[in-house]
Each structure stands twice: as C-alpha cells, then as structure tokens.
C-alpha positions in Angstrom: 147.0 119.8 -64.0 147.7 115.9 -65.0 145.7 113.6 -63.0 147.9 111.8 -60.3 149.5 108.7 -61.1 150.0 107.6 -57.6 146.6 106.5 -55.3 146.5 105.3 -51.8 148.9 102.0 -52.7 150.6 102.9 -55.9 150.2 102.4 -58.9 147.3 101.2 -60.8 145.6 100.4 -64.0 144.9 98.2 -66.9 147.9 95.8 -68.1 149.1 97.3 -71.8 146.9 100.3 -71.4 148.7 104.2 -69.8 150.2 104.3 -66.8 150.7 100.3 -67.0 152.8 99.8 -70.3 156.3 98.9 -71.1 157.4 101.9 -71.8 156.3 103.7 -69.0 157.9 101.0 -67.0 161.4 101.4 -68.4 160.9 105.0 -67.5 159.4 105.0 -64.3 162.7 102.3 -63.6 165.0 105.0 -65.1 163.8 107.6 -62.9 163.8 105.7 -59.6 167.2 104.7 -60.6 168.1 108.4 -60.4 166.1 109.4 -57.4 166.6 106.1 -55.0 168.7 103.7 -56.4 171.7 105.4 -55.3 173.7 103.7 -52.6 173.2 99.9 -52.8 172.6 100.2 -56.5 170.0 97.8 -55.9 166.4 96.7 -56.1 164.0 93.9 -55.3 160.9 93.1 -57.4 158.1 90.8 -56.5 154.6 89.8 -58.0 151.8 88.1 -58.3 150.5 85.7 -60.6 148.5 86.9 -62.9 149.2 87.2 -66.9 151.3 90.9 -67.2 153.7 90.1 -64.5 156.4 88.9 -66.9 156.0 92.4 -69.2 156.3 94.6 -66.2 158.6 92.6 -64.3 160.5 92.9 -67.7 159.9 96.5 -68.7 161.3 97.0 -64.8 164.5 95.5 -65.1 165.3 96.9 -68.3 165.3 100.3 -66.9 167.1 99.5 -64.1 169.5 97.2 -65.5 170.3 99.8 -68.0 171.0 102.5 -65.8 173.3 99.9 -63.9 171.0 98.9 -60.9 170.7 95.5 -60.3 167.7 93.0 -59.7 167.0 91.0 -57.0 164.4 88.5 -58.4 162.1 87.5 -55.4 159.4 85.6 -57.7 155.7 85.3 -57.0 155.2 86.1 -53.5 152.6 87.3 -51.2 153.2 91.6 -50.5 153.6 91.3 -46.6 156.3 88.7 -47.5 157.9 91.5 -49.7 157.6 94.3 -47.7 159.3 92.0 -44.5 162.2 90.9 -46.7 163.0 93.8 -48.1 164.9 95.1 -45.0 167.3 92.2 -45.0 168.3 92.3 -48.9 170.7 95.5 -48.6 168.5 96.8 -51.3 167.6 101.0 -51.8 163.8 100.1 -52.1 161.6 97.8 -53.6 158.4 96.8 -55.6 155.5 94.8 -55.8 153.9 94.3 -59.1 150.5 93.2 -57.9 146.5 94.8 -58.2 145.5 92.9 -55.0 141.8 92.0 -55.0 141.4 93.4 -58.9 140.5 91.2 -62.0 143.6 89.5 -64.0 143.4 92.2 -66.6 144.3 95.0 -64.1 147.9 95.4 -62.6 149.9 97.5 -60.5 153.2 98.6 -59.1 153.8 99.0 -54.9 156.8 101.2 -54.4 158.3 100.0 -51.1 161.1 102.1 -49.3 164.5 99.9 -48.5 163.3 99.7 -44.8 160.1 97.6 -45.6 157.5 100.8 -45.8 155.2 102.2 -48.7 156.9 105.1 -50.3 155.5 108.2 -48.2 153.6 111.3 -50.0 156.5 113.0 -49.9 158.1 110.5 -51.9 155.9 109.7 -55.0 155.3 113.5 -55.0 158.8 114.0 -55.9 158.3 111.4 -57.9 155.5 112.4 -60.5 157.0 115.6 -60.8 160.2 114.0 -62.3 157.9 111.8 -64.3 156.1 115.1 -65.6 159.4 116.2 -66.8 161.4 113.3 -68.2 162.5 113.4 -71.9 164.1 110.7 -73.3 167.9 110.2 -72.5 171.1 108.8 -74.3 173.7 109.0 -71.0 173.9 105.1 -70.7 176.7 103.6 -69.8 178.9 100.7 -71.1 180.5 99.7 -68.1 177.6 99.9 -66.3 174.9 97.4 -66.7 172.9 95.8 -64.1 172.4 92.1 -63.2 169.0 90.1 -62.4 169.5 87.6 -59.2 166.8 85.3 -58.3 166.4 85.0 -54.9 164.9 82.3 -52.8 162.2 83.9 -51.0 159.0 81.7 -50.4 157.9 79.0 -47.4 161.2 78.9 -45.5 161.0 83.1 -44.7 157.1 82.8 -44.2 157.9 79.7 -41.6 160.4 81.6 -39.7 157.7 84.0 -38.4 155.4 82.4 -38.0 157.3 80.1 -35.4 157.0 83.0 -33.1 153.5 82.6 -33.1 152.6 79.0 -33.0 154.2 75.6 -32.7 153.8 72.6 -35.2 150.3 71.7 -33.8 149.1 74.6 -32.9 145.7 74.5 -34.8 145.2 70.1 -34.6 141.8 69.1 -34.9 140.7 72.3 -36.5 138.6 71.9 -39.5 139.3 75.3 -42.1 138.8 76.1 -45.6 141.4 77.9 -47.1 140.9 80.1 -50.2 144.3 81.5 -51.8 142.3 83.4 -54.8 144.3 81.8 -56.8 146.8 84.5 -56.1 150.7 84.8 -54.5 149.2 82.8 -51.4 148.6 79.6 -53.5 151.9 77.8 -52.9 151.8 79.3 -49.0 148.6 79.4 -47.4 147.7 75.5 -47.5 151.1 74.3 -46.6 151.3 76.8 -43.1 147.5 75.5 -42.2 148.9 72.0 -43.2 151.9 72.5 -41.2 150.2 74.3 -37.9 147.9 70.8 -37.6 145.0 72.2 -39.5 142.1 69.6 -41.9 141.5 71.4 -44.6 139.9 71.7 -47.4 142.0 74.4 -50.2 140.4 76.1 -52.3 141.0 78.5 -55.8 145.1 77.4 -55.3 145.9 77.3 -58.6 146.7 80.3 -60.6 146.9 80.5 -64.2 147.2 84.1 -64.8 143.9 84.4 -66.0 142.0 83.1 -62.5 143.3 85.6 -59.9 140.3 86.8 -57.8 137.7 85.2 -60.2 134.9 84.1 -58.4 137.1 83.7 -55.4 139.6 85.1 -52.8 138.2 87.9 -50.3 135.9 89.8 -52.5 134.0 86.8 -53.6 133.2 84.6 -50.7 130.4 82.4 -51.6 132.1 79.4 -52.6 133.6 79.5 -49.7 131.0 80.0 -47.4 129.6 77.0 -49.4 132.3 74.6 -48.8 132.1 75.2 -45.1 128.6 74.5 -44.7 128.5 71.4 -47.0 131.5 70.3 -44.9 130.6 71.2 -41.4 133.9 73.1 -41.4 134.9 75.4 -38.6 135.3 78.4 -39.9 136.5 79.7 -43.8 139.3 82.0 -44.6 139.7 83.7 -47.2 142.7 85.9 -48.5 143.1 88.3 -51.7 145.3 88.3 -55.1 148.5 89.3 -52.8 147.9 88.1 -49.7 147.2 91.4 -47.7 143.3 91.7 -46.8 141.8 88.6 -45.0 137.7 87.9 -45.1 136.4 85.2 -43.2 133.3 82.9 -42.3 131.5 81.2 -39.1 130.4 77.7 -39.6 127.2 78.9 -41.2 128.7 80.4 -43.7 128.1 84.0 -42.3 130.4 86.1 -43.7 132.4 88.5 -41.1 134.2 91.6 -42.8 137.6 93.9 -41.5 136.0 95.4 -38.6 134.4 92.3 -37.0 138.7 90.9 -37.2 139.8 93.8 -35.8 137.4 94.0 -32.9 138.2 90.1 -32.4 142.0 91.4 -32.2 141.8 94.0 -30.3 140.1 91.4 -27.5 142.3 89.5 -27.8 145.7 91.2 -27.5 144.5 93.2 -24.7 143.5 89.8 -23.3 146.6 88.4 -23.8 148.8 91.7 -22.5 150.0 92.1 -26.3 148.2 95.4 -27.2 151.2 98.3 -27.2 150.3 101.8 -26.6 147.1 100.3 -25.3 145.9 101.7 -29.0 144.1 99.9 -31.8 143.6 102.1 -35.3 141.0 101.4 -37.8 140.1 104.2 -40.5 137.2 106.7 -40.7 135.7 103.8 -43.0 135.5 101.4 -40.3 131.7 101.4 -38.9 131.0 103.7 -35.8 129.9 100.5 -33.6 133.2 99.4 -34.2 135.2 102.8 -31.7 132.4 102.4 -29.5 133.1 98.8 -28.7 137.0 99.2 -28.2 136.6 102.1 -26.4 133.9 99.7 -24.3 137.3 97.3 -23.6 139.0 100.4 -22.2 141.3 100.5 -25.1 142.1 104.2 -26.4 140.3 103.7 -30.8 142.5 106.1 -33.4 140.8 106.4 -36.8 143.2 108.0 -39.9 142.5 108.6 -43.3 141.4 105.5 -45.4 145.0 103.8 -47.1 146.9 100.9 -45.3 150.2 103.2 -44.9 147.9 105.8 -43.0 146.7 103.3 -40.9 150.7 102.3 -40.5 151.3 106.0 -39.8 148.6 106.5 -37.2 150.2 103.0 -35.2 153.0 104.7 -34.8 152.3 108.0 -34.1 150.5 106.5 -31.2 152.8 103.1 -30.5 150.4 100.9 -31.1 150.9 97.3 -32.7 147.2 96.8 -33.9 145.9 98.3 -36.9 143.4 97.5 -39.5 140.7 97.9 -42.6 137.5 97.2 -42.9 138.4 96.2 -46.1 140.2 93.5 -44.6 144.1 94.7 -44.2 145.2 93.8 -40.5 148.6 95.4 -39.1 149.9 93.1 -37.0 153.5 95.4 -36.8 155.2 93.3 -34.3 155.5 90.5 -37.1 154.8 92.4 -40.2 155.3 95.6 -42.1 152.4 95.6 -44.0 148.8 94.3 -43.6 149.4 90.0 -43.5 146.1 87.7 -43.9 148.1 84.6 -43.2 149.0 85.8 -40.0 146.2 87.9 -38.8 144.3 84.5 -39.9 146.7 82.1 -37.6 146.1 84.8 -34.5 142.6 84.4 -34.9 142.3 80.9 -35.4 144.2 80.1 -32.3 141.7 82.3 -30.3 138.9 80.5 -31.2 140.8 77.1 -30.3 141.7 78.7 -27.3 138.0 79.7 -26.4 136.6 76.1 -27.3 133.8 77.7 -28.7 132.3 77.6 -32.2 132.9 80.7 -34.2 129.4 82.0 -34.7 129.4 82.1 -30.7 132.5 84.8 -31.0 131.6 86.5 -34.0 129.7 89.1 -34.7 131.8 90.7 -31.8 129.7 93.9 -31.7 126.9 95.0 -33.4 127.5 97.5 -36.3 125.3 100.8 -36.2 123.1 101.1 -39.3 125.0 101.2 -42.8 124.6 101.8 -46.5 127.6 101.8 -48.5 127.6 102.6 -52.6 130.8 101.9 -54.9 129.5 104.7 -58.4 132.5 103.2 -60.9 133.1 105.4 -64.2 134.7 105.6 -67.1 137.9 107.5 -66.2 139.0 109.6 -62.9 138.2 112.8 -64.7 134.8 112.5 -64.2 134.9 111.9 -61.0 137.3 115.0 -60.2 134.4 116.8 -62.1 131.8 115.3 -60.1 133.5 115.7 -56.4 134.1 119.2 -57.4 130.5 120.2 -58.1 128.9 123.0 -55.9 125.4 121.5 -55.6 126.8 117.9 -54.5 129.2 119.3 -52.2 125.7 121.3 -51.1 124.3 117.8 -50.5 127.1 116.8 -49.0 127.5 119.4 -46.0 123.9 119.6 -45.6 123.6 115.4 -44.6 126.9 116.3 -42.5 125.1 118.9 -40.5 122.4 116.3 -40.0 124.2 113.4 -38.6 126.5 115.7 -36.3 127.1 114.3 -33.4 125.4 110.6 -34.1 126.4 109.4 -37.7 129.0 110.1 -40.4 129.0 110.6 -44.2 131.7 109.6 -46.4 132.9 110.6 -49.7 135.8 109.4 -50.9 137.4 108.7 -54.7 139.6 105.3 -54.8 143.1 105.0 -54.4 143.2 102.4 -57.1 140.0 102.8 -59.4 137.7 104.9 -61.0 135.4 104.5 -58.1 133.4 107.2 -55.8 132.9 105.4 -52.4 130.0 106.6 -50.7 129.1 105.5 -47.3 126.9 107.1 -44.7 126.0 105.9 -40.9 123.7 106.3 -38.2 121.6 104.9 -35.4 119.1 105.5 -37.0 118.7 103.2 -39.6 115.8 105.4 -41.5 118.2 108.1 -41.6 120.8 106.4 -43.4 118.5 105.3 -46.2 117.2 108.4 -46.7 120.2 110.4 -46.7 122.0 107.4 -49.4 118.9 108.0 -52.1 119.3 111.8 -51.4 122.8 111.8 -52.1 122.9 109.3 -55.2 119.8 111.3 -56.9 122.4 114.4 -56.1 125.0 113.0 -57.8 123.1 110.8 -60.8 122.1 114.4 -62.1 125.6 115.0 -62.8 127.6 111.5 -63.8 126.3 111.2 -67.6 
C-alpha cells in the first residue's frame, strides 16, 4: 500500500523533491481538471512567498490550462484571504500553494472546495486513488485551452472585513509589535494595525523567498518577545508563513501559545453575547486545563481530532462560531472560513483595550495541568508507519493510558505535514508526566534506528 499523499492540510513536502515536482503538478492539475473542474471550468490559485511558488504555481496552470480550465491568478496572499474569496470568484475549487510555518525549502498545495472549505476525506480519497492510476494521456484539445487572469485580491478584500469588527481608531494609543514571518502577511498585517490606530513597530516584513519563517513568525518568537521588552511595547503578535496560526506575547515578553487565545476568546465572546451554540472547540491536543476552564465559564468545550478542517467540522456539528489550535489556528467562522491570525489578533487586541489592563494581568487565563510534549522527526514516513505499528510500543502505549484514566491523557499522533511522531502526555500530577514521557521515548528509541 503507497503511503498517503494527502495529511491533515494537503499536500506537503520538499520543493523539486516527489510529491512536490513539476511533473506531478501538471498531473495532479490534470486530474482535478477531470474530477472538479467541471462546471465553471475554473480555478483560483494563491501563494506565499517563498522561492518554488513560481514552479508550482506554473506546473499548476499548465495542467489546467491544457485541459481547458482557466486561472484565476490571486498572487501572494494570506490562506484565510483565499479560502474567504474563493466563494465569490464563480470558481469549482481552489488552491493554496503554501507550507505555513515550514522552512523556505519545503512547500505545499491546500486543496480548497469552491465554497471556501478544505477538500473533505472523502474528497482527496477519491483523489489519490485517481492519482494511483493515471497514465499519461494524449486527449488534449485544440480548441480548448485555458487562460490565466490576475486578480486583484489583497488590502481592499482584507479591509472589508475587518470593518465589521472595528472602526479606523479602534486600537489608538496601543503600542504592538507586529511580525509577518516574512510571509503572505508582509504587505497586510502592518498596514491593518497602521490603519486600526495602532504604534508599531514591524518586524520580519520582507520576504525574499529565502526568509519565510527564518528566525521569525510564530514558531520563532524570541525576537519578538525582544523587541517588546526593549520597547516597553504592549503586547507582540506574531503570525506564520500564510497567515493562519497566531502566537503572541505580554509586555514581558512571556510568550502565550493557542490555548491561552482561545480561552481569552471564549471570555470574551460569551462576554460580549457573541459565542453561538454556546460551544467553543479546541482539539484533543489542547491542554486538559484548558476544557476545565471553559466548562468553569458555563460554556459547553467539544474537542475533535487534531487538523483545522476537524476543528471546522466539530463547529458545525455543534453551531458554534469559536474554534481553535493550540498550535495557534483560531476559527473565528462568522468572518472567516479558515483559521485568520489577523483577525483573531484584532479581536483580542480590542479586549485588552477594552479591559484597560496590561496584558500580563489577562494572560495566562488559566493555569495549564502539567505537560511534556516531544516532536521524534525521521527520515521518511515509512519509519514512522513501522514504528506506530509496533506491538511493544503500542504495549507502552495502552499501559500509560490505563494509568492516567480518568485524570490525564496520552497522545500519539504522526504529522499531517511531516515526518514527525508527536508525543504529548498530561496529568496533575506533574511527576507522572515525566515519568511516563522517558518511559515512552526509551520505548520507542529501541525501535527508530
């Protein structure tokens, strides 16, 4: 059986290296031609900035266009802009060529349905089995070849919504650092804080190809929580490669991850009589203090499986508007399809102007139970198939599950997007935790050489 091409947000991989090469591109374009292209005879395709955007994008519209679909060239944009334009082009579906928070070298592809979703399981299933099966075909057409049309999509869409949250001046007198990770926010997320009445200082805005998430953005916070204290800034935000996953930082520089945001949400929506379904979701990677402290606000806590769309599904299976990662992606659905730092950040920030309090006397909003997290990256996802399907870890496994029933949680889980086993184990007590992580990690170290 061929390892899956598709993970928990597409596609993704090494730029030039199988599954992310020309070729493949032309093909994967031909077949979604086929498969979803098939009423508007039309697609949009966005990016971000790094260096193999202009080979995919490329490789993309040569498929297409050949099979007599045409582009709709949206640029380098931020992935919640994508996914909330989408629905207005008259397009069948739509992708994102982005990695998100990965290095320059690594790239990948977002399938988008035409109504502004992530293609469903159902979907790319369909989908690699075609792929499995395609040979090479010769039933082009003459007469029908497909166009590329760029299309003005940056500030002036971005603007629009945000108008519905907050006026010209909304955020005066606030000092904020801004960090764009040199990514699709670059030419966005200064100009909105600018425009909302915001000092601030921007930081990592200016992408190169080569720079995106280097030492910066929301996996790489010190510079940031740096600036802020040399400053005697506010608070520091900081956003990822495509603008999705927001991280940000008190005035000391503490740095406050997804859960602390969505705990700060869910506060204030139910605070302000936003909060739908009287619901918030997080994921069953989101800390255990986390549900108890929503639940403490009287608001009914979901969990679903770890992936932004599952977190999107969960919402609305339930009706709720609030959703989010502890990685960073926050759902705010009645403004966005997708997870959206910008706007996640300009709720939050006019919260704490609205409380008149400095941010390290908000945040940490509750107090995480004990923790102990481990990211075991390897050469290729075979290994790890081998390695989750081994008798004596999976041993391990259920016998550290049988200890923390009732009180704490293990968690084993391969990446969506990497060669990565995420392991993550909780309790109360904190003792517990560190003994259980070294058990597990000796468990598995006898089998990942």
């Amino acid at each position: 059986m061929s390892e899956k091409l598709f993970g928990t947000d597409g596609i993704r991989g090494i730029a030039n290296q199988y599954p992310l090469t020309a070729n493949f591109c032309f093909k994967l374009a031909v077949i979604l031609s086929h498969l979803f292209c098939t009423k508007q005879h039309k697609i949009a395709i966005a990016r971000d900035p790094r260096i193999s955007k202009d080979m995919l994008f490329c490789s993309l519209c040569a498929g297409f266009t050949a099979k007599g679909i045409d582009v709709l060239d949206l640029g380098i944009i931020p992935t919640p802009l994508c996914t909330t334009l989408i629905p207005t082009l008259n397009v069948d579906m739509g992708i994102m060529i982005t990695a998100s928070h990965n290095h320059y070298h690594d790239n990948g592809l977002k399938l988008i349905a035409a109504n502004g979703d992530k293609f469903s399981d159902s979907q790319t299933t369909i989908l690699e089995e075609k792929m499995s099966a395609y040979e090479y075909e010769s039933d082009y057409d003459e007469n029908k070849i497909g166009k590329i049309i760029p299309v003005e999509a940056g500030l002036k869409n971005y603007l629009q919504t945000i108008q519905k949250l907050a006026s010209s001046e909304a955020l005066s007198n606030m000092n904020i650092v801004v960090d764009s990770a040199n990514g699709a926010m670059s030419a966005i997320l200064p100009k909105v804080f600018k425009s909302l009445g915001a000092n601030i200082i921007s930081l990592a805005d200016t992408p190169d190809g080569y720079n995106i998430n280097q030492d910066c953005g929301s996996q790489h916070t010190e510079i940031l929580c740096k600036t802020v204290i040399e400053n005697h800034y506010d608070l520091g935000i900081a956003v990822d490669g495509d603008g999705d996953r927001i991280i940000i930082c008190d005035e000391n520089g503490n740095r406050l991850d997804g859960d602390q945001i969505i705990a700060y949400l869910s506060s204030y929506f139910k605070r302000h009589n936003l909060l739908k379904g009287n619901t918030v979701v997080a994921t069953i990677y989101s800390n255990l203090g986390l549900g108890k402290y929503i639940r403490s606000l009287g608001i009914d806590y979901q969990t679903s499986a770890v992936g932004e769309r599952y977190v999107i599904e969960k919402m609305r299976q339930t009706g709720s508007n609030l959703g989010g990662e502890e990685s960073g992606h926050m759902v705010l659905s009645d403004y966005s399809h997708t997870g959206d730092a910008l706007l996640t950040a300009i709720v939050v920030c006019l919260g704490i102007k609205e409380s008149g309090k400095k941010v390290s006397e908000i945040f940490p909003v509750f107090t995480p139970f004990p923790s102990c997290s481990k990211n075991l990256r390897f050469a290729d996802k075979t290994i790890i198939s081998h390695i989750l399907e081994n008798e004596e870890i999976q041993n391990c496994i259920a016998e550290i599950k049988k200890q923390l029933e009732g009180h704490g949680v293990v968690l084993v889980r391969k990446s969506g997007t990497e060669p990565v086993i995420r392991l993550k184990i909780e309790d109360e007590n904190a003792d517990l935790v560190q003994h259980n992580i070294e058990k597990l990690l000796n468990c598995i170290n006898k089998y990942s050489i």
